[in-house]
LUMBA-201433 format. One line per field, with one value per residue: x, y, z of N, C-alpha, C, O in turn. Coordinates in steps of 0.05 Angstrom, whole numbers, plus 5000, padded with zeros to 4 digits. Example, Ala and Ser with C-alpha at 12.3 -4.5 7.8 and 13.67 -1.06 7.14 Angstrom:
2
nxx	5264	5257
nyy	4886	4955
nzz	5156	5142
caxx	5246	5273
cayy	4910	4979
cazz	5156	5143
cxx	5264	5258
cyy	4934	5001
czz	5156	5157
oxx	5285	5268
oyy	4934	5023
ozz	5169	5161
END
This chain:
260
nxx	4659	4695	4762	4773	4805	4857	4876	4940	4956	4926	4944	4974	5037	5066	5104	5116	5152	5196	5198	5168	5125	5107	5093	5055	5012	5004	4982	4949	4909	4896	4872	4828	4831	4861	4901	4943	4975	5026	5026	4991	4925	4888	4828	4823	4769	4792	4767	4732	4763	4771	4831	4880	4916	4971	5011	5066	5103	5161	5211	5251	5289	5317	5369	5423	5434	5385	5350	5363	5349	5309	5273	5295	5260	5212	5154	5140	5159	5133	5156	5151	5150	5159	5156	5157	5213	5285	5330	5331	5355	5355	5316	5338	5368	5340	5319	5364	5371	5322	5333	5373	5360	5320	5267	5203	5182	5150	5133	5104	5086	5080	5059	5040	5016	5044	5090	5143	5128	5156	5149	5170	5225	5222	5214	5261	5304	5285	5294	5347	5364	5416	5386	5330	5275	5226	5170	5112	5046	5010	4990	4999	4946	4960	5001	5024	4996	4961	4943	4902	4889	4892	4914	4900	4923	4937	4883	4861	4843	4796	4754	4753	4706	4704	4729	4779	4753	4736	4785	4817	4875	4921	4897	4930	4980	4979	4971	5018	5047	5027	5039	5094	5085	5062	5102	5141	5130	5101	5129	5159	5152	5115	5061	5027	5008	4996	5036	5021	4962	4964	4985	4943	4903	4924	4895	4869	4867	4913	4954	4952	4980	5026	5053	5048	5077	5132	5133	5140	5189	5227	5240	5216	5196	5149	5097	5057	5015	4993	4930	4899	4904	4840	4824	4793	4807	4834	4836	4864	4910	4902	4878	4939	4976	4941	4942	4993	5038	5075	5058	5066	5076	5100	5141	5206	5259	5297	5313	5265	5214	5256	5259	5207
nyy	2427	2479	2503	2573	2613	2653	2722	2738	2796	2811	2795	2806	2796	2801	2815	2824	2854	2869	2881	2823	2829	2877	2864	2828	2859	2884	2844	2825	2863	2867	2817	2809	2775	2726	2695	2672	2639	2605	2627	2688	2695	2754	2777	2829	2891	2939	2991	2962	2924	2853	2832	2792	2786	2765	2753	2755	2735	2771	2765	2828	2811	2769	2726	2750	2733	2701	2744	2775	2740	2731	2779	2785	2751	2769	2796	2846	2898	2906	2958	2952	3006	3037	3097	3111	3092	3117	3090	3051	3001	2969	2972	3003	2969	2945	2969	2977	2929	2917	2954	2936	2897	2911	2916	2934	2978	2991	3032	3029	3071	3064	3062	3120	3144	3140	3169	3184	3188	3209	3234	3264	3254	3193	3206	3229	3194	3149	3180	3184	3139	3098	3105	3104	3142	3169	3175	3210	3185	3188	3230	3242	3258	3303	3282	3237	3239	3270	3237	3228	3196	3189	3236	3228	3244	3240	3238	3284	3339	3327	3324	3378	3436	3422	3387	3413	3451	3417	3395	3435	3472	3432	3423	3461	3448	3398	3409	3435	3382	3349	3386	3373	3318	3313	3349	3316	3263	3285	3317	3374	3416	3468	3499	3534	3594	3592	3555	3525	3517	3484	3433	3417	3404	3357	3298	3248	3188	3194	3206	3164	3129	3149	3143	3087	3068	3095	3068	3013	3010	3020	3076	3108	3102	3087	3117	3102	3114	3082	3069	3094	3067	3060	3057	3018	3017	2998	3001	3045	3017	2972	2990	3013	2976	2936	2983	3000	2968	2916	2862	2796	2791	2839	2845	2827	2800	2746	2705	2700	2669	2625	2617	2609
nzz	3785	3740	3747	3766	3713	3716	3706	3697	3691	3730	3780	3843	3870	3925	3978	4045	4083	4157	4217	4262	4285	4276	4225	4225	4251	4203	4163	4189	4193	4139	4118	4154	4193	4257	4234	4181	4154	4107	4062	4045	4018	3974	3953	3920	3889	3851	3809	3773	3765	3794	3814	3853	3908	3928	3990	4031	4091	4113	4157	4185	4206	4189	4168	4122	4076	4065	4076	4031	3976	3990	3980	3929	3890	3895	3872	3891	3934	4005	4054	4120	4171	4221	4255	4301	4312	4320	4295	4233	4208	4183	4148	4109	4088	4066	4034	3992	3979	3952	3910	3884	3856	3828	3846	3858	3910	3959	4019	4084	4137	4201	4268	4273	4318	4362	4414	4406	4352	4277	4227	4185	4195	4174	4124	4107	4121	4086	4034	4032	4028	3975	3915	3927	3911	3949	3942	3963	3976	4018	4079	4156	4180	4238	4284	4327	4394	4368	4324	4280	4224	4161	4099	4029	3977	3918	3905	3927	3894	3876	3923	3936	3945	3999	4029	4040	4075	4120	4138	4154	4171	4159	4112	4074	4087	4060	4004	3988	3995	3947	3910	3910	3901	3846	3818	3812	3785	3743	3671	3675	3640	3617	3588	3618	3658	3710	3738	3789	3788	3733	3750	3788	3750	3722	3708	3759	3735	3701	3733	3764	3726	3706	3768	3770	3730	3744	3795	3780	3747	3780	3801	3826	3915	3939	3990	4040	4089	4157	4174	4228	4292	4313	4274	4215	4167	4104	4056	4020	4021	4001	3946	3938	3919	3885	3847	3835	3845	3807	3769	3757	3700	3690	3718	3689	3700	3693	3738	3768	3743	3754	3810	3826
caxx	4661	4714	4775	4762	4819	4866	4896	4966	4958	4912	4958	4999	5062	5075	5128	5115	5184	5193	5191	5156	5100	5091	5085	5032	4991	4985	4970	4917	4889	4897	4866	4814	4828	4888	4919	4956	4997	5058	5028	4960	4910	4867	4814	4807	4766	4787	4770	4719	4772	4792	4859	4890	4934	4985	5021	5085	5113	5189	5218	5277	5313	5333	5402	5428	5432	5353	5337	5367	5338	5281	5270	5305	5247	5189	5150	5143	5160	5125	5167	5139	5170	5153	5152	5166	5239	5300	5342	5322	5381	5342	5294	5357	5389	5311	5310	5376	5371	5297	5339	5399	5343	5296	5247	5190	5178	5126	5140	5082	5099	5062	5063	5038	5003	5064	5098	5160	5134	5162	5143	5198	5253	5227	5216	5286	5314	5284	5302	5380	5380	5413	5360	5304	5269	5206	5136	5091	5017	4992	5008	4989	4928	4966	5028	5035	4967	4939	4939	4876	4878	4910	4902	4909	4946	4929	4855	4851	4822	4765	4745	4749	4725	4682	4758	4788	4743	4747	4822	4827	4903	4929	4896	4958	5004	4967	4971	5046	5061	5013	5064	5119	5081	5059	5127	5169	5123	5099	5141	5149	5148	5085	5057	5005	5022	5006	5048	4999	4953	4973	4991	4920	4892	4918	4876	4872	4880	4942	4979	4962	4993	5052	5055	5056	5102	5155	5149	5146	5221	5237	5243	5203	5187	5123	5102	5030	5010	4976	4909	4901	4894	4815	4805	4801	4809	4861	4831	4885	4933	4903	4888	4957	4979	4933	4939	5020	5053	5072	5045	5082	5084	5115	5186	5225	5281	5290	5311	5240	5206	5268	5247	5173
cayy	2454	2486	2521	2602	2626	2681	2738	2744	2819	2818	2774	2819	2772	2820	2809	2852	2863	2895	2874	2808	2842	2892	2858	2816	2874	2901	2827	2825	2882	2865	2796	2815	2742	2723	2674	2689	2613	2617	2654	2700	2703	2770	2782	2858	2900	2966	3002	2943	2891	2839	2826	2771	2795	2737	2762	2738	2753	2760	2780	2842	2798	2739	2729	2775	2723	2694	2763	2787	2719	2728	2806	2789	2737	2781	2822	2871	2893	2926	2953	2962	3026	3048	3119	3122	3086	3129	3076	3034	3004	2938	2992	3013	2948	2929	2981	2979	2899	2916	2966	2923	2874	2927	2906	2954	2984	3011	3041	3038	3075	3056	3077	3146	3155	3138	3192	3197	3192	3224	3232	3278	3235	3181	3209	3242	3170	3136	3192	3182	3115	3098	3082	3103	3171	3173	3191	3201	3187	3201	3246	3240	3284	3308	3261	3224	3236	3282	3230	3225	3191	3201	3247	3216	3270	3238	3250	3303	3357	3314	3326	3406	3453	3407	3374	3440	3456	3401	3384	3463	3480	3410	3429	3473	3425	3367	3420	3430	3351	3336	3394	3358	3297	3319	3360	3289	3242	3288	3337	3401	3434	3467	3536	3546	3621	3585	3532	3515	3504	3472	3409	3414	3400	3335	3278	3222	3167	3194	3207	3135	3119	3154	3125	3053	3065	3103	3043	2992	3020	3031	3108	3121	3081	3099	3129	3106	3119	3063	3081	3103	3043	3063	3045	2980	3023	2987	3007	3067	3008	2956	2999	3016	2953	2932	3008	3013	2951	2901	2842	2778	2794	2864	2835	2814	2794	2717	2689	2707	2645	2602	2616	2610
cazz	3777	3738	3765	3748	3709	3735	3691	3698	3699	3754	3809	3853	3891	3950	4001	4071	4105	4172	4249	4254	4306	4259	4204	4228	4248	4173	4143	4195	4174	4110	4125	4181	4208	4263	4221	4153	4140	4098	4047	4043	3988	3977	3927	3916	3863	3840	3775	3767	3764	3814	3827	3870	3924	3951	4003	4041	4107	4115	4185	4174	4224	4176	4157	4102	4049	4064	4059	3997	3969	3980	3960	3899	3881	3905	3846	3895	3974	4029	4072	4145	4187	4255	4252	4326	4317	4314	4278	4220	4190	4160	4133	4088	4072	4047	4001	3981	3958	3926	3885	3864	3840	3810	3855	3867	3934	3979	4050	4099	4156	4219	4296	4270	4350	4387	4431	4388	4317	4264	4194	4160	4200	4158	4095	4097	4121	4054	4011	4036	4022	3950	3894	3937	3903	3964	3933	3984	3974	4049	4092	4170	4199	4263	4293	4354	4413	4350	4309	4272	4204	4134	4075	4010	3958	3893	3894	3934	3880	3872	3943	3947	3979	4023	4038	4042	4104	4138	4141	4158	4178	4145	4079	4068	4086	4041	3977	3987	3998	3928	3890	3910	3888	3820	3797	3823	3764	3713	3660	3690	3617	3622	3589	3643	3666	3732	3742	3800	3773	3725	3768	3805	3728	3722	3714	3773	3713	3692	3759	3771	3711	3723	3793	3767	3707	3762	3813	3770	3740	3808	3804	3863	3923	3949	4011	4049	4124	4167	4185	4258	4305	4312	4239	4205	4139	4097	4022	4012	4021	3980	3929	3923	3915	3850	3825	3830	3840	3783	3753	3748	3673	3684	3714	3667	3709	3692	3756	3784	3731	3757	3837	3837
cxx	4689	4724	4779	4796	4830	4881	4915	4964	4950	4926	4978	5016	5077	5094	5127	5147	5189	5194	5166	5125	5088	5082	5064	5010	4975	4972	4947	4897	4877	4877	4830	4810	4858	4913	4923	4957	5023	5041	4988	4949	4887	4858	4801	4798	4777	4776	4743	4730	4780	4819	4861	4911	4958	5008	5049	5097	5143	5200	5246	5299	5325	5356	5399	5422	5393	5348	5337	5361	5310	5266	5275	5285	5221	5188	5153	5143	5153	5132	5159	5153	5151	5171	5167	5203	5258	5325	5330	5343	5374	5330	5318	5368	5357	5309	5338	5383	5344	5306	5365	5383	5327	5265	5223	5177	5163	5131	5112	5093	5072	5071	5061	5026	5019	5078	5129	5159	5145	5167	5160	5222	5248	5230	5249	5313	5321	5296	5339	5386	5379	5388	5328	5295	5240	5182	5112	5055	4998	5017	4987	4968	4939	4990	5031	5005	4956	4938	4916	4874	4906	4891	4910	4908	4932	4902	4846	4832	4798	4751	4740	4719	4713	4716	4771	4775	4739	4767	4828	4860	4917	4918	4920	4970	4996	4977	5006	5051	5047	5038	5078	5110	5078	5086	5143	5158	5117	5134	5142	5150	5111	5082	5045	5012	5023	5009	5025	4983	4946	4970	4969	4901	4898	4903	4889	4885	4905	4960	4976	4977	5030	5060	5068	5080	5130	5163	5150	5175	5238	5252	5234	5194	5162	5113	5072	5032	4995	4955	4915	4883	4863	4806	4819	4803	4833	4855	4850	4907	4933	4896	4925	4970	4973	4944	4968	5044	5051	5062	5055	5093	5101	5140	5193	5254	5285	5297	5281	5223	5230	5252	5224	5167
cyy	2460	2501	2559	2606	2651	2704	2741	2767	2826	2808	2795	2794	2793	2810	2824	2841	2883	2865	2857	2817	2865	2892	2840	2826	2884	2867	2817	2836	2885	2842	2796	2795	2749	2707	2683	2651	2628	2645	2662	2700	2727	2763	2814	2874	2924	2970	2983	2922	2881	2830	2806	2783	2773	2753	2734	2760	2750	2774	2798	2828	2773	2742	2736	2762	2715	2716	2777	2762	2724	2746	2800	2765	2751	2797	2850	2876	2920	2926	2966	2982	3031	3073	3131	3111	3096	3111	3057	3018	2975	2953	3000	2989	2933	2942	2978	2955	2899	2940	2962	2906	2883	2918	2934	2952	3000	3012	3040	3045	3073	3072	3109	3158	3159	3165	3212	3187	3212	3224	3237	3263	3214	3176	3212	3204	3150	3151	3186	3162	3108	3090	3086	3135	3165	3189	3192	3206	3192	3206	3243	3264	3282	3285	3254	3231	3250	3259	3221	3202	3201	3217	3227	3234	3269	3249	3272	3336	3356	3319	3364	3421	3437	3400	3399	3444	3445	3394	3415	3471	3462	3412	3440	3459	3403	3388	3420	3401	3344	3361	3380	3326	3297	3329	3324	3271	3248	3311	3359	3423	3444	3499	3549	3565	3610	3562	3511	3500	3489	3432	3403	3400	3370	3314	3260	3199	3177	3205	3179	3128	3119	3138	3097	3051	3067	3077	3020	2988	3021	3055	3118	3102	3095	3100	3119	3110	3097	3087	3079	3080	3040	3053	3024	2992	3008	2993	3020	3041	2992	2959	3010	2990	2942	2965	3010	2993	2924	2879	2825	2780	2820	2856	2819	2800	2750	2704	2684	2680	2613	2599	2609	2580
czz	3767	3751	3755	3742	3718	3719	3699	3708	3719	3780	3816	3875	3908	3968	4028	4086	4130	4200	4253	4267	4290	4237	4199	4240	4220	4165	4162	4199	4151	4106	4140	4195	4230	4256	4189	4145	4125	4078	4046	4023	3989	3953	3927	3882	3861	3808	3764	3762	3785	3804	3852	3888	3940	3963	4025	4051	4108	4142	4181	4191	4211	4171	4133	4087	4050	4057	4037	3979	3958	3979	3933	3880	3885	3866	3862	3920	3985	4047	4096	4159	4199	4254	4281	4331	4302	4298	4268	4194	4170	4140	4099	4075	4061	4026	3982	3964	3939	3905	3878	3845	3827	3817	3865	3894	3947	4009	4067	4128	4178	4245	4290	4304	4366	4388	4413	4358	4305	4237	4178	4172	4174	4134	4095	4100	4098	4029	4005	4033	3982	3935	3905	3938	3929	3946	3953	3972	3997	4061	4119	4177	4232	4266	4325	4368	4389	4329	4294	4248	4182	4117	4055	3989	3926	3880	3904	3924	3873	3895	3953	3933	3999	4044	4050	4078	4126	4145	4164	4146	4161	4120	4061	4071	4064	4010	3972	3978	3962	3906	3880	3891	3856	3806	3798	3796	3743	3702	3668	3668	3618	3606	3600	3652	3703	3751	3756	3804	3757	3732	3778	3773	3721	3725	3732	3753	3711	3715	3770	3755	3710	3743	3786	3755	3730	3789	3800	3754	3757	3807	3830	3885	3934	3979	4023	4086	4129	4171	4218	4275	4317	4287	4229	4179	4129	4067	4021	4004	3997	3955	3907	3911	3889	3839	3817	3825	3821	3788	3747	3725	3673	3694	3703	3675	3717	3716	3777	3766	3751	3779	3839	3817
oxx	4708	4712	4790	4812	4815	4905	4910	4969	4960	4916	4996	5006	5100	5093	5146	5155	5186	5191	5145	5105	5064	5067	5055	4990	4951	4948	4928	4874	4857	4862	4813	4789	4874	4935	4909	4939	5035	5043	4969	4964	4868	4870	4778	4811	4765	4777	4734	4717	4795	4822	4843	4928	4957	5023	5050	5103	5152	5195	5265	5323	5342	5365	5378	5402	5378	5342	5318	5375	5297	5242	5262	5292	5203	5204	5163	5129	5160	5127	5158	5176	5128	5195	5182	5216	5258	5342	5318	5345	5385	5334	5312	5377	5356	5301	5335	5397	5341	5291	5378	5391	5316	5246	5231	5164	5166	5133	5097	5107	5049	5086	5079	5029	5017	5078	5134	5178	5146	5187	5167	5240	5264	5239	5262	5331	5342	5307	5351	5410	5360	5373	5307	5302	5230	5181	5095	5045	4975	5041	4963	4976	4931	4994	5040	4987	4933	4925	4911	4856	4927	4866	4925	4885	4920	4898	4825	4817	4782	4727	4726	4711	4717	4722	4769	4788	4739	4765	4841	4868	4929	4932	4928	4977	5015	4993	5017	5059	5063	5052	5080	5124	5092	5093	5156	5177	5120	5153	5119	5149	5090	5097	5046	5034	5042	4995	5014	4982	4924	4957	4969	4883	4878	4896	4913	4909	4920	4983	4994	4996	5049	5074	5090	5100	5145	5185	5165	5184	5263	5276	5244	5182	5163	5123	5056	5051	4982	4958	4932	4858	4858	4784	4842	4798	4851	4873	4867	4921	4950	4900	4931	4973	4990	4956	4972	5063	5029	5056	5060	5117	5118	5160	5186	5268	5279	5283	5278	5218	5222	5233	5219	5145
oyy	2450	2514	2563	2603	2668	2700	2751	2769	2844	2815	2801	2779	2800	2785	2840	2821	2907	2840	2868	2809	2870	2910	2835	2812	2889	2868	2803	2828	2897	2847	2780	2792	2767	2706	2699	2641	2649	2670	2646	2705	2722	2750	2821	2873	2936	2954	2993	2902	2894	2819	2806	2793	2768	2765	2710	2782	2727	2798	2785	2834	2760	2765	2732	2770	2726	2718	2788	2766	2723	2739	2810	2760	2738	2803	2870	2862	2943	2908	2991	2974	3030	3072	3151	3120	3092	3127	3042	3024	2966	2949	3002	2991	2911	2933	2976	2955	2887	2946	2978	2901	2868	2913	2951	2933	3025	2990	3057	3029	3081	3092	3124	3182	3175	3182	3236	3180	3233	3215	3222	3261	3215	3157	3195	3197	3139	3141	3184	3157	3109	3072	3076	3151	3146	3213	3175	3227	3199	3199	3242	3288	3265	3272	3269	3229	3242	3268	3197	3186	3212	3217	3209	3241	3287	3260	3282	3351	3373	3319	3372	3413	3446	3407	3401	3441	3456	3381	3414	3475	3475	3401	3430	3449	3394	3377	3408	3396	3328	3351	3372	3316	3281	3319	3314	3262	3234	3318	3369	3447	3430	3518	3574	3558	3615	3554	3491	3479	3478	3413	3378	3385	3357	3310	3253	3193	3164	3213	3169	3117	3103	3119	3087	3038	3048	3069	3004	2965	3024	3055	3133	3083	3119	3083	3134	3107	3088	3112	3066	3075	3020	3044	3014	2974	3006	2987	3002	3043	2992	2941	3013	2990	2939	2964	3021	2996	2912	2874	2828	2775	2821	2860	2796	2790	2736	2683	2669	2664	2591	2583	2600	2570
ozz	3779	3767	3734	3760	3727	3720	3720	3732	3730	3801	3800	3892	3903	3967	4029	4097	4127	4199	4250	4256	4290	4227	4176	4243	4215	4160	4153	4205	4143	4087	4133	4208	4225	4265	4177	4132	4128	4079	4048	4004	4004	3936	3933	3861	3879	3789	3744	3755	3799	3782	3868	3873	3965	3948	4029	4043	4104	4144	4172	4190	4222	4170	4121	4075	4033	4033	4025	3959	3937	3976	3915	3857	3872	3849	3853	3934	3980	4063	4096	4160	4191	4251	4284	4350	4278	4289	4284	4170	4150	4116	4076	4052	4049	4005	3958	3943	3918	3886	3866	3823	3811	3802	3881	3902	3945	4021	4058	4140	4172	4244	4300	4310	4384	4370	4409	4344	4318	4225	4160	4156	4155	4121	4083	4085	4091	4009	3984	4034	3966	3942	3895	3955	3918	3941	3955	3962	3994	4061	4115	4178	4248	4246	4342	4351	4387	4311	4300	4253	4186	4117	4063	3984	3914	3859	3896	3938	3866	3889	3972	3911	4021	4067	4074	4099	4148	4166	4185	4123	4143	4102	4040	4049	4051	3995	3953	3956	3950	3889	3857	3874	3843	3784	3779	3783	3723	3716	3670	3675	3620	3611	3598	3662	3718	3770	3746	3817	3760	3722	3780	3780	3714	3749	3728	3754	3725	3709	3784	3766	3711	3737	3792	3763	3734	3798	3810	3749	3752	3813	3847	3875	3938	3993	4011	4101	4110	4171	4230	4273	4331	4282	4230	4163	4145	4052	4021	3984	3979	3938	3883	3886	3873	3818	3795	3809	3820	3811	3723	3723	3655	3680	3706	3657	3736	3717	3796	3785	3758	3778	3861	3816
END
């Protein structure tokens, strides 16, 4: 049998970064096996295409140079945060070498159940570190013993009012957080009398598009929630993944051909 050809465009080369315990919770979520090896292989569809997912774990505890090594060879890094820890100072020197290298970056922030999570600590954390504009695409339902689940921002107009009534109280909060998301990627020239609106009009297609263009430039790093340790959901994630992050062919940064 022949060997199936692989599109270029379709191969994401991921990197997960973060606390080696926690970083071997997401790739065995990601996985639904207990073993990874050095490096992982997914096969996910969206949109109706598969995509290849190879994945690679790096512990935030390596020595500085290993890790600015081997960020700066990655297409693209997921960086793990624990929500419940009041200092994250790898968390900063990860983003701040995946944006000397123009490496695109995704945050997944985890331990949303624990006793001292805290969501806006870590957004405001990422936003303060140079080079790192925060886009968030989920936002927690409830924080710490409330923790339920995520919203997800982008599609959320597609889901109302059914969504609307179920979320309740957190609907308002989710419409704010998708503002913020929409003014941060599109033009805010608009003649719509209300603005609002406006933003709620956008098509899904083209706030992905946006999305990808802004992290694949590294304009924004992107923001997801773990699912809530009751759910084996991990689509939100590995969607983002094919939908936002690049494509061997999209970095252009020639030492990335030398390395691999």
């Amino acid at each position: 049998m022949g060997t199936k050809a692989i599109d270029p465009q379709a191969i994401r080369n991921v990197t997960i970064v973060g606390d080696p315990d926690e970083t071997a919770q997401v790739v065995h979520r990601l996985l639904g096996r207990t073993s990874s090896g050095p490096q992982a292989v997914i096969h996910w569809s969206t949109s109706g295409i598969e995509h290849t997912i190879r994945l690679t774990e790096l512990s935030s505890h390596t020595p500085a140079a290993d890790l600015e090594r081997s960020i700066r060879v990655a297409d693209g890094v997921i960086a793990v945060v624990n929500a419940a820890a009041h200092s994250t100072p790898r968390l900063e020197t990860t983003l701040r070498v995946a944006d000397d290298h123009q490496v695109a970056r995704l945050c997944l922030l985890t331990g949303l159940d624990q006793p001292h999570a805290d969501f806006d600590r870590c957004i405001r954390t990422i936003a303060a570190t140079r080079g790192a504009v925060p886009l968030t695409l989920q936002i927690p339902l409830g924080i710490g013993a409330a923790f339920e689940g995520t919203i997800d921002l982008a599609p959320m107009w597609t889901l109302e009012p059914m969504a609307a009534e179920f979320y309740g109280a957190h609907w308002e909060v989710a419409v704010q957080w998708y503002h913020t998301l929409a003014k941060t990627i599109m033009d805010q020239s608009t003649a719509d009398p209300d603005p609002s609106l406006a933003l709620r009009k956008i098509s899904l297609d083209r706030l992905h598009r946006r999305i990808r263009r802004l992290t694949r430039i590294g304009d924004v790093v992107l923001i997801l929630c773990s699912a809530a340790p009751s759910s084996d959901d991990i689509t939100p994630l590995l969607d983002a993944i094919v939908r936002y992050l690049p494509s061997p062919l999209d970095v252009c940064q020639p030492e990335h051909a030398l390395d691999y």
